[in-house]
C-alpha positions in Angstrom: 42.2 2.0 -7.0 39.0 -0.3 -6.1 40.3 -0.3 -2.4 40.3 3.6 -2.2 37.1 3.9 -3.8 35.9 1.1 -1.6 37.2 3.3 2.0 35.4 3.9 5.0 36.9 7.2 5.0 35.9 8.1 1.5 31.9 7.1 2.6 32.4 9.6 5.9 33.6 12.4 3.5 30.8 11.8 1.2 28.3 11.8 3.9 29.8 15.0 5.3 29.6 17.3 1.9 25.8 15.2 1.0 24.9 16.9 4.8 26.5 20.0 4.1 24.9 20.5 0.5 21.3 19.7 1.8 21.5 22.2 4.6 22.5 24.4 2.0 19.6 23.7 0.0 17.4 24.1 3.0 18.6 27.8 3.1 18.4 27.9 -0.9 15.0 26.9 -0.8 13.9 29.9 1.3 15.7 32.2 -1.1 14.2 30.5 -4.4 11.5 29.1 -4.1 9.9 29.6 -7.3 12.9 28.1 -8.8 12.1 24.8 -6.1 8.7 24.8 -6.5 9.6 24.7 -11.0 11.8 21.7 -10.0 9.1 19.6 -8.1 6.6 20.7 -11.1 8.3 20.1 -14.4 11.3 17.5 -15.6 14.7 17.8 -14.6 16.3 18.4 -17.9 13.6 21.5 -18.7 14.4 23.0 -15.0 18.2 22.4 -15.3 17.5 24.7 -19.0 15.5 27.2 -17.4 17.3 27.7 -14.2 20.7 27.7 -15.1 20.2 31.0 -17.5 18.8 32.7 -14.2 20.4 30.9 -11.4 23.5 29.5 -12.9 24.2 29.3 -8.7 21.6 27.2 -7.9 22.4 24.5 -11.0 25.9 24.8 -9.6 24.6 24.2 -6.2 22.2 21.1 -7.4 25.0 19.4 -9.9 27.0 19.7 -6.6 24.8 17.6 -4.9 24.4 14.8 -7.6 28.5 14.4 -7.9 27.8 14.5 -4.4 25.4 11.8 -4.5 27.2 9.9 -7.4 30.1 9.5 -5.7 28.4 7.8 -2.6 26.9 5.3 -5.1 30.2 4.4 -6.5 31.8 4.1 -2.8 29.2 1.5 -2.2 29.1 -0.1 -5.2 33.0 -0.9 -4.6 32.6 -1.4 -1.0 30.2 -4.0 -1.7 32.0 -6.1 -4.6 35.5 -5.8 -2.8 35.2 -5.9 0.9 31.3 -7.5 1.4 31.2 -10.1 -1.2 34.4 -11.2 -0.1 34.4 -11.2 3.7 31.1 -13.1 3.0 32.8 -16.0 0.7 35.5 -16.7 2.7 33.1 -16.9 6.3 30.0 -18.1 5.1 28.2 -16.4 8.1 24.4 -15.8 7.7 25.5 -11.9 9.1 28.0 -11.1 6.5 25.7 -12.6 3.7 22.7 -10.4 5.2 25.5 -7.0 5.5 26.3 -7.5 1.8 22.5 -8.0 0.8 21.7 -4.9 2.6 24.7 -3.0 0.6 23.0 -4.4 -2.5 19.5 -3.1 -1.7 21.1 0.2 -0.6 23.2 0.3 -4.1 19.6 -0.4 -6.0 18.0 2.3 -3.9 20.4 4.8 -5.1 20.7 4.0 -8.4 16.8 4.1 -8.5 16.8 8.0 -6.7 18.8 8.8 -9.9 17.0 7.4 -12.5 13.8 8.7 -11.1 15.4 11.9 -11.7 15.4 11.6 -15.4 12.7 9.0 -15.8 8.9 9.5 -15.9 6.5 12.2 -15.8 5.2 14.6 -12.8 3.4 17.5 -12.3 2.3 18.9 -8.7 0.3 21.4 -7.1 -2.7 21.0 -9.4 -5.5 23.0 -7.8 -9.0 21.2 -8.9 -12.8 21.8 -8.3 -15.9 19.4 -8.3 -16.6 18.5 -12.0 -13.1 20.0 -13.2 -10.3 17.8 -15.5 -7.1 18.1 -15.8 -5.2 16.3 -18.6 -1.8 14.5 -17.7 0.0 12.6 -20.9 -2.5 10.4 -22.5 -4.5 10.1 -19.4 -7.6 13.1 -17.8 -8.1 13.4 -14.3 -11.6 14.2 -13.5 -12.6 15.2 -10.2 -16.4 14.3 -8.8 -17.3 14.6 -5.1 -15.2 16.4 -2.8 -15.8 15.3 0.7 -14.1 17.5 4.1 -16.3 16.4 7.1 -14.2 18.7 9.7 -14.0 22.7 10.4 -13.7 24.4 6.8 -12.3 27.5 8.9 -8.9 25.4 9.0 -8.6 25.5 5.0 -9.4 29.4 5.3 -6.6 30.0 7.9 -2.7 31.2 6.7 -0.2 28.7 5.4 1.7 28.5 8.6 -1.7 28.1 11.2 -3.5 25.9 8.6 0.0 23.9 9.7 -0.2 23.8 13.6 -4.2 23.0 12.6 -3.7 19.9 11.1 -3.5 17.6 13.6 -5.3 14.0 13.9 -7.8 15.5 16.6 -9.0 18.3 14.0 -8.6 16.3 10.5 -9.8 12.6 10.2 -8.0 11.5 6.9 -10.2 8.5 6.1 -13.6 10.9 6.9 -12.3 13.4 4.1 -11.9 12.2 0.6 -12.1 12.9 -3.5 -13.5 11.0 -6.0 -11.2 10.7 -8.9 -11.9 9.2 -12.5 -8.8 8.1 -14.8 -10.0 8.5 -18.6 -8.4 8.0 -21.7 -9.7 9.1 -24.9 -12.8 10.3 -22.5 -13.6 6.5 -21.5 -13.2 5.8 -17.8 -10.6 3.5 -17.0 -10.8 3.2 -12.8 -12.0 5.4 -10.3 -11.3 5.9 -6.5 -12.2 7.5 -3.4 -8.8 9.2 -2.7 -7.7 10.2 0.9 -4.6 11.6 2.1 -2.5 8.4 2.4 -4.4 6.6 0.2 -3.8 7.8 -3.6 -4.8 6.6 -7.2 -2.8 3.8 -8.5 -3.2 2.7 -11.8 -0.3 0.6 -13.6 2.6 3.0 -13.7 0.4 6.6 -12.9 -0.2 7.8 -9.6 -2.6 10.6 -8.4 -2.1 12.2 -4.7 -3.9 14.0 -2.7 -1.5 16.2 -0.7 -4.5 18.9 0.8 -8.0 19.7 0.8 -8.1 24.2 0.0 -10.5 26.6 0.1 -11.3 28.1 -3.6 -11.4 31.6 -3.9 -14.9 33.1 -5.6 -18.0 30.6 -5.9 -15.5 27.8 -6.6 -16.0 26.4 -2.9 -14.0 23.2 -1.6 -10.8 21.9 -3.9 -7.9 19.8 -3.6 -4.4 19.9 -4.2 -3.3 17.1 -6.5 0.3 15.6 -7.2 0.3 13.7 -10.3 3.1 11.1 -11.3 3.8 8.5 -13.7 6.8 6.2 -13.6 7.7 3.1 -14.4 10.1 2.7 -11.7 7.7 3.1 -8.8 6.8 0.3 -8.3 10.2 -1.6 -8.4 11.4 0.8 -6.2 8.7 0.4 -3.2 9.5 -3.0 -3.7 13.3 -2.7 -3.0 13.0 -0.6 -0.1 10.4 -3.0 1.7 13.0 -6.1 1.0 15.7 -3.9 2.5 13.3 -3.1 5.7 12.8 -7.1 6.0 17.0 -7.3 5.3 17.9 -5.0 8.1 15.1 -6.2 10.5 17.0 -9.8 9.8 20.2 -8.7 10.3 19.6 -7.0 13.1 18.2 -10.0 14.6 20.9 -12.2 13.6 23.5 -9.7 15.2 21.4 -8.7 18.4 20.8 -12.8 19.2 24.6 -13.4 18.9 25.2 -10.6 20.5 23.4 -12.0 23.5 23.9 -15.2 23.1 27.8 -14.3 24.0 27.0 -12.4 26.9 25.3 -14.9 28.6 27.8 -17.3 27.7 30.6 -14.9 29.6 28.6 -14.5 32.6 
């Protein structure tokens, strides 16, 4: 049973239906996009409730993909206990260890995609002004200065030529900034200059600028926030820069050989 879940095969089929589901949700997400949007704003659990009495399709669709996804996991999980740690025991060979290292990292990775899923708070596209507050959990957001050095015409153009206008010659990210206060019970706990790339971090909460807009009205310049708070996030940055230095290891290891033997033939 372990050796069938463990299958090369089984891993190409799961890629094949995880391809085929997200191209379905690319088309999905141009036909519901309210629904989309409601899944990037609110918890899982409260959009799986909401949607499935008005979509039951698109739950259908989005279970789909987390069988989908679920099923990959448990391919590699058995793929790395009964092929990797194994092959790597009986060689000892600094490659196989690194192979079944980098199965574990992806096997973390995944499990962590899920759990972020279910775990933690997160609430986007929150529009905010200068001197405006927005309360998230037991923490408020306050916004101070608001700071866009280049051509405000671009923040007053359509969605789709604001697009093709933000490019590194018109917008200089670290020129362009917010200034963002973190209170609890209305005593400031940290603030920051936040720029695109560059967000609010403190302990598990997270505040990110994703745009600069234009306000309708006398409200002038704003931003467009995503707030987040989980526990994981940290811990999973972490994994994913270990698997970057796992795979830029192994792919030394294997490319020096590699040559090593060519050399050798010639």
């Amino acid at each position: 049973m372990i050796q069938r879940l463990s299958s090369v095969k089984l891993a190409f089929y799961n890629l094949i239906i995880l391809i085929l589901l997200m191209g379905i949700g690319v088309f999905l997400s141009q036909t519901f996009k309210n629904e989309f949007t409601l899944m990037n704003n609110t918890g899982i659990f409260d959009w799986l409730a909401f949607t499935c009495k008005l979509t039951p399709g698109l739950v259908i669709w989005f279970l789909l993909l987390c069988a989908g996804a679920a099923s990959l996991f448990v391919n590699a999980l058995c793929c790395t206990l009964a092929r990797q740690l194994v092959l790597a025991k009986k060689s000892g060979v600094l490659k196989n260890w690194l192979f079944f290292i980098l199965h574990c990292l992806f096997i973390i990775v995944l499990a962590c995609h899920g759990l972020i899923l279910v775990v933690g708070e997160k609430q986007s596209h929150v529009i905010l002004g200068p001197e405006q507050t927005q309360d998230f959990g037991q923490y408020t957001i306050q916004i101070s200065d608001i700071v866009f050095t280049n051509d405000i015409n671009i923040l007053k153009a359509s969605k789709k030529k604001r697009r093709l206008m933000m490019t590194r010659k018109n917008i200089q990210i670290d020129k362009n900034y917010v200034n963002v206060t973190l209170l609890k019970d209305s005593s400031p706990l940290v603030s920051k200059k936040v720029m695109m790339l560059s967000p609010l971090r403190y302990k598990s909460l997270q505040v990110t600028l994703i745009e600069f807009v234009d306000m309708e009205g006398d409200n002038g310049l704003g931003v467009n926030l995503t707030l987040t708070k989980n526990v994981l996030n940290g811990f999973f940055f972490s994994v994913y820069g270990v698997m970057i230095l796992a795979l830029a290891g192994f792919t030394a290891v294997t490319w020096k050989k590699s040559g090593f033997e060519k050399e050798k033939k010639i």
